[in-house]
MIVO-432140 format. One record per residue: residue number from 0; z, y, x negated of N, C-alpha, C in turn. Coordinates in steps of 0.001 Angstrom, whole numbers, padded with zeros to 6 digits. Last residue first. Layout:
BEGIN
(site NUM,(Z,Y,X),(Z,Y,X),(Z,Y,X))
...
//
This chain:
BEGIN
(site 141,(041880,-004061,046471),(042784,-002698,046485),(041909,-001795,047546))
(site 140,(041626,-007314,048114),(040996,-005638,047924),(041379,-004825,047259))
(site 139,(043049,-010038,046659),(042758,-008962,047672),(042285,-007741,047231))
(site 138,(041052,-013397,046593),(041474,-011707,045711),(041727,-010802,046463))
(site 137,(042235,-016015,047518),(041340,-015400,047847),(042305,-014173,047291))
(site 136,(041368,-019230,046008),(042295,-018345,046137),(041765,-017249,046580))
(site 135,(041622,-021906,044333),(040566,-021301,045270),(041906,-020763,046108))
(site 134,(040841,-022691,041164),(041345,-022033,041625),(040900,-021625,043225))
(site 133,(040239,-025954,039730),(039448,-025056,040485),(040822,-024276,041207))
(site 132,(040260,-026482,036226),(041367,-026383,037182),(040663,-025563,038522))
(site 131,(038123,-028140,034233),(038207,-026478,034567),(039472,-026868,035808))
(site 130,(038645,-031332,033150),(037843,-030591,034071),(038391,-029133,033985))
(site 129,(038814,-032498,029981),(039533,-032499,031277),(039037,-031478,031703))
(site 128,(036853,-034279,027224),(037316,-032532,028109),(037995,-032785,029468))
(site 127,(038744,-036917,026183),(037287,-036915,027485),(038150,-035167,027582))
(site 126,(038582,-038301,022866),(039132,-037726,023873),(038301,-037318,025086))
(site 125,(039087,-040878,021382),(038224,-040863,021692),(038875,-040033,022870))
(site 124,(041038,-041574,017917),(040884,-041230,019580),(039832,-040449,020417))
(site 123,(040247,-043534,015704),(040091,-041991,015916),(040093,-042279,017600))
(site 122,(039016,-045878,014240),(040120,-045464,013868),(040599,-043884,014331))
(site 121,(035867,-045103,016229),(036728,-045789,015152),(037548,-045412,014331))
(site 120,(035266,-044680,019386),(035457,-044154,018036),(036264,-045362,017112))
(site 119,(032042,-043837,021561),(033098,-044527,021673),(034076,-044246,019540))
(site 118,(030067,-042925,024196),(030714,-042772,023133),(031905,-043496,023040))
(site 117,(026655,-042897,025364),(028220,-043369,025484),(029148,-042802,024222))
(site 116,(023980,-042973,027639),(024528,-042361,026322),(026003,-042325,026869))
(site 115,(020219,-043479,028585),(021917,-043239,028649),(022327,-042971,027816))
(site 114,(017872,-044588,030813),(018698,-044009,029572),(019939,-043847,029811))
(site 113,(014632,-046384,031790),(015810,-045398,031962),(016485,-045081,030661))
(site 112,(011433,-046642,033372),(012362,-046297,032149),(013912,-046110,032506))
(site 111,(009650,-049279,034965),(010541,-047917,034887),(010995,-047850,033525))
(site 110,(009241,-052397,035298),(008383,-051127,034349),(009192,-049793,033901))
(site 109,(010017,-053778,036263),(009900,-052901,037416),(009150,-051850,036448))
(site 108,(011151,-055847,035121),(011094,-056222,036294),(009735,-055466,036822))
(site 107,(012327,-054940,032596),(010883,-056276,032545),(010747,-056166,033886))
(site 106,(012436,-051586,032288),(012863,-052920,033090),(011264,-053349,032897))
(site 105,(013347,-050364,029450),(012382,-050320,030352),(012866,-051098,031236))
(site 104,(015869,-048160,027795),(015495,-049409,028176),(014010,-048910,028987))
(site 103,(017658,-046463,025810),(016772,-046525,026329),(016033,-047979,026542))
(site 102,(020788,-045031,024860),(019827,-045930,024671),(018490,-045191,025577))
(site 101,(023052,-043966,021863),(022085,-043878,023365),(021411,-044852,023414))
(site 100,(026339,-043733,021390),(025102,-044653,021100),(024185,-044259,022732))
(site 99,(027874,-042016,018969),(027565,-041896,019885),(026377,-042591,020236))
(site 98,(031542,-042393,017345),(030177,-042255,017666),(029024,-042151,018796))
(site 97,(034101,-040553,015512),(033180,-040886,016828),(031713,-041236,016292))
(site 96,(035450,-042537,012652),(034963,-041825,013092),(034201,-041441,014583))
(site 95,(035560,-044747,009793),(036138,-044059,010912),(035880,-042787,011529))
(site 94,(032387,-046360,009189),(033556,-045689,008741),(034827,-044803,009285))
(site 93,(031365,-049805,010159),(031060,-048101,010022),(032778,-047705,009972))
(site 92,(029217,-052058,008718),(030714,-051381,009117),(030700,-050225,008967))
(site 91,(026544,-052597,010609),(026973,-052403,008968),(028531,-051799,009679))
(site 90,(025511,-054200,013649),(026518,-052882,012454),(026751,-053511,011168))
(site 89,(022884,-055152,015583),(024330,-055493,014534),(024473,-054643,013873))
(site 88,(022470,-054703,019109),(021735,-054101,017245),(023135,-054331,016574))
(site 87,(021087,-055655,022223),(022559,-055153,020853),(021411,-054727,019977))
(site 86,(020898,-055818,025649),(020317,-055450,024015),(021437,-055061,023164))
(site 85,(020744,-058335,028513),(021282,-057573,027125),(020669,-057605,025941))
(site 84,(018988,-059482,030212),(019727,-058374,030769),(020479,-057937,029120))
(site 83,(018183,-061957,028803),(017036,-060694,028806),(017825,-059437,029419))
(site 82,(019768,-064144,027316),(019952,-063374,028274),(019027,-062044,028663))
(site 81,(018857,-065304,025271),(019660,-066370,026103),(020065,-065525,027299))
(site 80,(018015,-063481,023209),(016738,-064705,023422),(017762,-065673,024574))
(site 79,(018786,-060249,023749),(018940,-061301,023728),(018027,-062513,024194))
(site 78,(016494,-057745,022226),(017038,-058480,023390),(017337,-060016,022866))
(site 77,(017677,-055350,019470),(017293,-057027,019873),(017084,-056970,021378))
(site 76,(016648,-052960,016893),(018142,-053376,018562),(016714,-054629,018875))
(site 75,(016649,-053352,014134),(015755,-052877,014811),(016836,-053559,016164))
(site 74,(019791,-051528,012779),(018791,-052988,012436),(018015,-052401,013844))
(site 73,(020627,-048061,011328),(020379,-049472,012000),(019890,-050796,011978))
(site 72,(022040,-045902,010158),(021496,-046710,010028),(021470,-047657,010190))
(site 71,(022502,-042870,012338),(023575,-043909,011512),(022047,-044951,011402))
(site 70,(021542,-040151,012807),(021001,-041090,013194),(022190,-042265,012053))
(site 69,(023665,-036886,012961),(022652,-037874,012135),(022925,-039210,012978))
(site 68,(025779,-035708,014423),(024272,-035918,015451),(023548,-036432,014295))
(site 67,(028393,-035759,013203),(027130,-034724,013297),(025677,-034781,013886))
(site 66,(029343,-038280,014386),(030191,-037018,015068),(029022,-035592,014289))
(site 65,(026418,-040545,014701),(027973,-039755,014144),(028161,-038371,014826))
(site 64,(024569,-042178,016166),(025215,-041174,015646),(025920,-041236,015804))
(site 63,(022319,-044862,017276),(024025,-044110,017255),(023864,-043132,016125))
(site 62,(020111,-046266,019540),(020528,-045433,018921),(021726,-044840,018412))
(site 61,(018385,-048954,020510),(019524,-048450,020801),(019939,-047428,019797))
(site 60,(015504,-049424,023274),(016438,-049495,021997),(017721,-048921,021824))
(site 59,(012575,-051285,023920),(013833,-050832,024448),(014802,-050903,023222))
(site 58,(009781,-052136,024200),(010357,-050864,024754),(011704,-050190,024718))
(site 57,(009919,-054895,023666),(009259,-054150,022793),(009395,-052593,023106))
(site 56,(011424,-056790,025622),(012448,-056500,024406),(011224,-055223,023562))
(site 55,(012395,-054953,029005),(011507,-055253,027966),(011780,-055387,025962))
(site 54,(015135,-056371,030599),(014605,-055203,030119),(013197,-055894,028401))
(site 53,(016738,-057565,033547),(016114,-057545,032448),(015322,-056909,031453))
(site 52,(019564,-055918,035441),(017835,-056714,035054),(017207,-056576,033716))
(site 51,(021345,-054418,034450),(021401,-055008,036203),(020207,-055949,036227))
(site 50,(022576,-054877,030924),(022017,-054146,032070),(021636,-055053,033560))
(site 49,(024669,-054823,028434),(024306,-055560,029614),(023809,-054615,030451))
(site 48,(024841,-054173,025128),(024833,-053309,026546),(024095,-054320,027246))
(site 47,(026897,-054168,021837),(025464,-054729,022973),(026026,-054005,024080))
(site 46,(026693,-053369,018216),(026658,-052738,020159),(025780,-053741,020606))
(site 45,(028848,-055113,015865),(027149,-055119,017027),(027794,-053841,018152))
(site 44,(031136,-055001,015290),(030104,-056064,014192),(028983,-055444,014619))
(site 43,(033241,-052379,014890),(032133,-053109,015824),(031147,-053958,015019))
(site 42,(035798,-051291,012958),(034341,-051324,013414),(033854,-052510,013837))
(site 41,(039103,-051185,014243),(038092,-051318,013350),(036522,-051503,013982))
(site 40,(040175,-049908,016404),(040909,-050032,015276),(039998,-050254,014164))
(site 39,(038571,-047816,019060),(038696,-049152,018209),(039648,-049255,016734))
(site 38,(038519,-046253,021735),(039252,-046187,020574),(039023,-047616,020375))
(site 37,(036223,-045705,024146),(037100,-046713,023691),(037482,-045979,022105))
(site 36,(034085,-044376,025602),(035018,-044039,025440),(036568,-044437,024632))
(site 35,(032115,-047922,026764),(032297,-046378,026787),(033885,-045757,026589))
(site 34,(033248,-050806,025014),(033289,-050580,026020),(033411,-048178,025806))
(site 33,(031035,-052403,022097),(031992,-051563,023023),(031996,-050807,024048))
(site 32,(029954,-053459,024904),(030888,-053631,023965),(030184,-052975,022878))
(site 31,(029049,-052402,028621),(029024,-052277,027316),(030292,-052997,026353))
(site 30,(027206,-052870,031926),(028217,-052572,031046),(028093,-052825,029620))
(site 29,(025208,-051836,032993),(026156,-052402,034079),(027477,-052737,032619))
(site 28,(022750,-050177,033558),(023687,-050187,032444),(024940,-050225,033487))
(site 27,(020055,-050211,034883),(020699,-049535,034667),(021842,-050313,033890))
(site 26,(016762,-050934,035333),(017311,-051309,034628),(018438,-050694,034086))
(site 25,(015779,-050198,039024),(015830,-049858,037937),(016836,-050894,036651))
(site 24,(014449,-052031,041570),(015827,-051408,040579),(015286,-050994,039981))
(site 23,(012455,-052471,044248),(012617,-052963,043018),(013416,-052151,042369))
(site 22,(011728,-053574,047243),(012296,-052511,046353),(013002,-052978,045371))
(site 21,(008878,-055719,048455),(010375,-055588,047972),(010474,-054300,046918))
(site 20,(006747,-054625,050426),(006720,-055277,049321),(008541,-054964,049097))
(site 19,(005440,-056424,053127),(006164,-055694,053056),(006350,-056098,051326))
(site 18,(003253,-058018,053899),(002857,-056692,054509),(003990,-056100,053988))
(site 17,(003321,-060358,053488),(003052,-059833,052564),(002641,-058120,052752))
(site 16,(005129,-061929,055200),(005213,-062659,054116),(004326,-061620,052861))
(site 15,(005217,-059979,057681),(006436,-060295,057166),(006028,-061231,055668))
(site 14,(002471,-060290,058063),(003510,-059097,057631),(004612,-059328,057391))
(site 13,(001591,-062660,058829),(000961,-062395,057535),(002100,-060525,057300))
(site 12,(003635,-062928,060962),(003243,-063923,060097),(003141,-063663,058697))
(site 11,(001680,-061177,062823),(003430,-060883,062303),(003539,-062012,061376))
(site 10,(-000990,-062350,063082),(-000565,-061344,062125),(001121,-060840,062126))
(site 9,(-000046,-064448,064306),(-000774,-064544,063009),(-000211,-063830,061957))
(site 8,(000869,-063500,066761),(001799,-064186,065808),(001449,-064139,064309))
(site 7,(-001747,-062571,067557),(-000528,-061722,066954),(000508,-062569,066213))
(site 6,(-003372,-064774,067385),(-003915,-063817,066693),(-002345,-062714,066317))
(site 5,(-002071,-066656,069656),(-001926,-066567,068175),(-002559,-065409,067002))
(site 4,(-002523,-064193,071532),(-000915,-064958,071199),(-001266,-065331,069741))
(site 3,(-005109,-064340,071749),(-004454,-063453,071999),(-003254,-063368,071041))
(site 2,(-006119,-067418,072397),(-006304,-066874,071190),(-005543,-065256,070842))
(site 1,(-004821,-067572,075522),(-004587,-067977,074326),(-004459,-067494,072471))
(site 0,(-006635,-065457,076405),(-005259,-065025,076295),(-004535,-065816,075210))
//
């Protein structure tokens, strides 16, 4: 009966320290400079983007366009060597106008992919479509 007891303890023991594996994130996009949607007066030295975990620096990048969907010309996007949760890419000064920066990360953590996409403008208001007005109304018959 003895050996009983410890044989289960054992094994609750060995399950709780490796019978269960931890749920792991994704590398999502906890915030930006510039900040999404923003009007700027002048151009951005850099985009960087802070993410929830760390992200692979050989997987992961950052993309902008202009208000015609051309690719604006970049430096290769970085991870930071003092923070692995953030990737930038330094700007050439850009000219007034929207832009639009996507990304794409991996997580160093967890492998996954993810993505995104922001916009933000220079010397130019950065407007958001305001929703359809939901009508809910009922038509009568003729």
């Amino acid at each position: 009966m003895k050996h009983l007891k410890i044989l289960t303890v054992g094994l609750g023991i060995w399950f709780l320290c490796f019978g269960v594996l931890p749920v792991l994130a994704h590398a999502n996009l906890s915030h930006s400079e510039p900040q999404a949607n923003s009007s700027l007066n002048v151009s951005p030295s850099e985009i960087r983007i802070w993410f929830t975990e760390p992200v692979e620096r050989n997987y992961s990048q950052i993309v902008l366009r202009n208000v015609d969907g051309a690719i604006v010309d970049l430096m290769d996007s970085r991870v930071d060597d003092g923070d692995p949760q953030q990737l930038y890419v330094p700007l050439s000064p850009l000219p007034n106008g929207l832009y639009t920066v996507s990304w794409r990360v991996v997580s160093a953590t967890d492998g996954h992919p993810t993505n995104g996409s922001f916009a933000f403008g220079v010397g130019v208001a950065v407007t958001i479509p305001t929703p359809a007005i939901v009508i809910d109304e009922t038509v009568p018959l003729s």
